[in-house]
C-alpha angles and dihedrals in degrees: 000000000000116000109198104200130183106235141171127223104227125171090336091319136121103220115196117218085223147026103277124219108248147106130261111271091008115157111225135178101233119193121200120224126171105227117239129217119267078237096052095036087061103042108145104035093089114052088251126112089190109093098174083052093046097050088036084061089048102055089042113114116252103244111225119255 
């Protein structure tokens, strides 16, 4: 069953965000992959061609009414 995982390269080491689920010596296939930003990840879904403005738009703070 794939497990898909957030994790950091540190010092030549692949660091999992979290515990994973397997067992001690197990051999496992692992894929690289860079993460993307939510913003870029749903580019096109706004009319907008822009992604760093995009994602800009989206960090921003909600001002208050």
């Amino acid at each position: 069953m794939p497990l898909t995982v957030e994790a950091t390269y540190e010092n030549g080491f692949l660091k999992p965000a979290h515990p994973l689920p397997l067992s001690e010596q197990q051999k496992v296939q692992v894929t690289i992959e860079p993460a993307i930003s939510r913003a870029q990840a749903t580019a096109g879904l706004i009319p907008c061609h822009d992604a760093k403005l995009i994602e800009r738009i989206a960090l921003e703070p909600i001002e208050e009414l």
